[in-house]
C-alpha positions in Angstrom: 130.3 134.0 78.6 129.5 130.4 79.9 125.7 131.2 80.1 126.0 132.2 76.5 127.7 129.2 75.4 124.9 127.2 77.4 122.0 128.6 75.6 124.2 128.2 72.2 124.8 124.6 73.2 121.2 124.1 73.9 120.0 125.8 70.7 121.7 123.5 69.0 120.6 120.5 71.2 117.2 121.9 70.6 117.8 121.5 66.9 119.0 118.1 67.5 116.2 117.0 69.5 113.2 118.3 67.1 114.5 116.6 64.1 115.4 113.4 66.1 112.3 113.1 68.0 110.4 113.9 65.2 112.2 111.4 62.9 111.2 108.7 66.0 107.2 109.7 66.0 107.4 108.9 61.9 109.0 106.1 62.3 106.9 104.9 65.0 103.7 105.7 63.0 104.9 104.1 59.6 105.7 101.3 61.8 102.2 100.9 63.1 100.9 100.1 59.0 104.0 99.1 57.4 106.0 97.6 59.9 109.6 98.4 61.3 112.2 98.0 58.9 109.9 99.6 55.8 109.2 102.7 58.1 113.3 103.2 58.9 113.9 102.7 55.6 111.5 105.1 54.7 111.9 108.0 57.0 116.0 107.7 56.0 114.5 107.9 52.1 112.8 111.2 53.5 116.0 112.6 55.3 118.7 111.9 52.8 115.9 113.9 50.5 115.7 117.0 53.1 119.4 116.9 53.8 119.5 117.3 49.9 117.9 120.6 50.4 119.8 121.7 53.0 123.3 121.1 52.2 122.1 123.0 48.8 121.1 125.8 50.9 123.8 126.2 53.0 126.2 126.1 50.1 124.5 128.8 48.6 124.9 130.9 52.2 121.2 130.2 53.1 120.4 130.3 56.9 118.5 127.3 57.2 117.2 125.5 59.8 117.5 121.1 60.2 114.8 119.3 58.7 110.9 118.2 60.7 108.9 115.7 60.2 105.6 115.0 60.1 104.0 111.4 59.8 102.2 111.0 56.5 102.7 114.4 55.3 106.6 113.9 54.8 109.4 116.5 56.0 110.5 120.2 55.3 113.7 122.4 55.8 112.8 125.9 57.0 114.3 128.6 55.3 114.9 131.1 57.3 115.5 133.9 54.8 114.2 133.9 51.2 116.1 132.8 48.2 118.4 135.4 46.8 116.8 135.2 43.0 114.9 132.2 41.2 118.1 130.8 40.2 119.2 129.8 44.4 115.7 129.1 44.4 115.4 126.4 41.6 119.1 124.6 42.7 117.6 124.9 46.5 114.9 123.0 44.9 116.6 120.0 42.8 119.1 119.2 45.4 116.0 117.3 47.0 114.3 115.7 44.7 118.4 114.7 43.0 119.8 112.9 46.7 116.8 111.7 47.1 116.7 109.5 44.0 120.2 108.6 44.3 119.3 107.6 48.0 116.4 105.4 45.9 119.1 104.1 43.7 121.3 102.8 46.5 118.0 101.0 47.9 117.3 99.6 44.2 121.3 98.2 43.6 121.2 96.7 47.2 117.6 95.4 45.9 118.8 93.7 43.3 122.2 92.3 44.7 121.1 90.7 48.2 117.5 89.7 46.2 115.7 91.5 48.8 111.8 92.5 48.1 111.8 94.5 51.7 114.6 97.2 50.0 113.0 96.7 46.0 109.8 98.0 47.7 112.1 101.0 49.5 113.4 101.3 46.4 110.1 102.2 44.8 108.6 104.3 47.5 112.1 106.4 47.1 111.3 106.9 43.4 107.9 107.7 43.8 108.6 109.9 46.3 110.8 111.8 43.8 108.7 111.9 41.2 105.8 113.0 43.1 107.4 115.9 44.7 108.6 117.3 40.8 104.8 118.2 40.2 105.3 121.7 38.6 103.4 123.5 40.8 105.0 125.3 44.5 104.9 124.3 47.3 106.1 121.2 45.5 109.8 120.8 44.9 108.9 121.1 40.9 107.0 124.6 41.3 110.5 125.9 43.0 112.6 124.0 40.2 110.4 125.4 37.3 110.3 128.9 38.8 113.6 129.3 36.9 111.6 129.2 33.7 108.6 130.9 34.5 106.1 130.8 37.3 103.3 130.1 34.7 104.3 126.6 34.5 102.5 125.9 37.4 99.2 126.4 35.9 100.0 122.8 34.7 101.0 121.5 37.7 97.4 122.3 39.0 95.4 119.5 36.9 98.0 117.3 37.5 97.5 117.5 41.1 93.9 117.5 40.1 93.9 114.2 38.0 96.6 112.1 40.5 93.5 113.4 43.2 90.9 111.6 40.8 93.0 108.5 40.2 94.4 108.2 43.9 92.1 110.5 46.3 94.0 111.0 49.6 93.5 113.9 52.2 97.3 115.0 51.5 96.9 115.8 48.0 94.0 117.7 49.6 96.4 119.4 51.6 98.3 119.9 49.1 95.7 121.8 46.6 95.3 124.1 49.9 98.8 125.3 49.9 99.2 125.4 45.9 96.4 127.3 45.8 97.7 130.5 46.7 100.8 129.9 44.1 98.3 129.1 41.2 96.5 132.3 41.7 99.8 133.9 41.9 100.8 132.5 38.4 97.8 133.9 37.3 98.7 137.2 37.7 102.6 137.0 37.5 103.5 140.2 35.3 107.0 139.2 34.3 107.5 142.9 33.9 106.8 144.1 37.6 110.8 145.8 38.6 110.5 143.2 41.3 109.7 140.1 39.4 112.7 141.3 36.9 114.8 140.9 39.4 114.5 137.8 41.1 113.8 136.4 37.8 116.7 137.6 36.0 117.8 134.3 34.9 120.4 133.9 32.0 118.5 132.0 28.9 121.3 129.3 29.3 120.9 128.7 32.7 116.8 128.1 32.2 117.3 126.1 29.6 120.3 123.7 31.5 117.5 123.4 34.4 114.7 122.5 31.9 117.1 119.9 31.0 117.4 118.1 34.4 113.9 119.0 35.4 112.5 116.4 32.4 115.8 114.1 32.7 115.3 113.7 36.1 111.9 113.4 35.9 111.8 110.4 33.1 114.2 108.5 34.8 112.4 108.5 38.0 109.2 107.9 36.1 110.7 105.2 34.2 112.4 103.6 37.3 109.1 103.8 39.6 107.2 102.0 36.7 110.3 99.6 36.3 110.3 98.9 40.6 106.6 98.7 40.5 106.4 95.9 37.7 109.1 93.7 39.6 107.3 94.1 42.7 103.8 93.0 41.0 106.2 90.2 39.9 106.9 89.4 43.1 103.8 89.2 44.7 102.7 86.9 41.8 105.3 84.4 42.0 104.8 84.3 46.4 
């Protein structure tokens, strides 16, 4: 019994460690361009955005595992057992993308309040953050929120990823068309009457259109905000 409650105890440490230590290598590597407080500030933006995801998917009974990061690719929960229809998958999905902005917020009201430009620019990288991870296409947050509609939707999302490659070229969004690949081709052939795409997608007409609702709302105001952030920044710099 005591070895058993070792090896729980470790599990858990081990749990502990990968998201810590992980958390420390991103910091430490943001750190290196953007300096030390920006990189804090912005690997916190990332967890309170993960732990969005998570606390969503445990309260829907969803074994999940605690969130890893990667420098300059971001952070992910794992899910260690699918979804139980579209519907878990879509709320899994917002949680993110919604604590993450309201983490933004809390940067942008501090901001403003203590007139600092280090947490205005925190504030901005939170709310672009956001916005960016509500493209419509999966593995995007906005592919698993949009699901809930219909899975063609993210046959949009792909020129959008295409055209923010054009106007910003990056080898993430690279990385990114690698993984979304497989989902577009998927959408491509979604036949919404296949018995098993009835059931997981056998979503209540009220309950797409409610997240069709705070899929746009959400994603204006965080467009609106990031263009807001960005303007008072440019301000900044013009007035230094």
């Amino acid at each position: 019994m005591k070895l058993l409650l070792a090896l729980l105890t470790a599990g858990k440490l081990g749990k502990v460690l990968v998201t810590g230590g992980s958390m420390v290598v991103s910091v430490f590597a943001y750190a290196w361009i953007y300096g030390w407080w920006y990189a804090v500030g912005f690997v916190g933006l990332i967890f309170v955005h993960e732990m969005g995801h998570y606390l969503a998917a445990r309260q829907r009974g969803l074994d999940v595992g605690a969130p890893t990061f990667i420098p300059f690719v971001g952070a992910w929960i794992e899910l260690k057992q699918r979804p139980h229809d579209a519907e878990t998958e879509a709320y899994v999905g917002f949680a993110g993308p919604l604590v993450g902005s309201l983490g933004a917020l809390a940067c942008y009201f501090l901001a403003r309040e203590h007139g600092s430009p280090l947490l205005l620019a925190l504030a901005y990288a939170g709310f672009f953050l956001n916005l960016f991870n509500l493209i419509p296409i999966s593995p995007f947050d906005g592919g698993r929120i949009t699901a809930v509609i219909s899975p063609k939707i993210w046959l949009f999302g792909a020129p959008m990823l295409l055209a923010l490659f054009f106007y910003r070229p990056s080898p993430l969004l690279i990385l990114m068309a690698i993984l979304a690949a497989p989902q577009v081709l998927q959408a491509w052939r979604h036949d919404p009457a296949a018995p098993e795409n009835q059931a997981y997608y056998a979503v209540a007409p009220g309950q797409r259109l409610q997240y069709a609702v705070y899929y746009i709302g959400l994603a204006a105001f965080l467009a609106v905000m990031s263009h807001d952030v960005h303007e008072m920044l440019q301000s900044l710099r013009g007035g230094g």
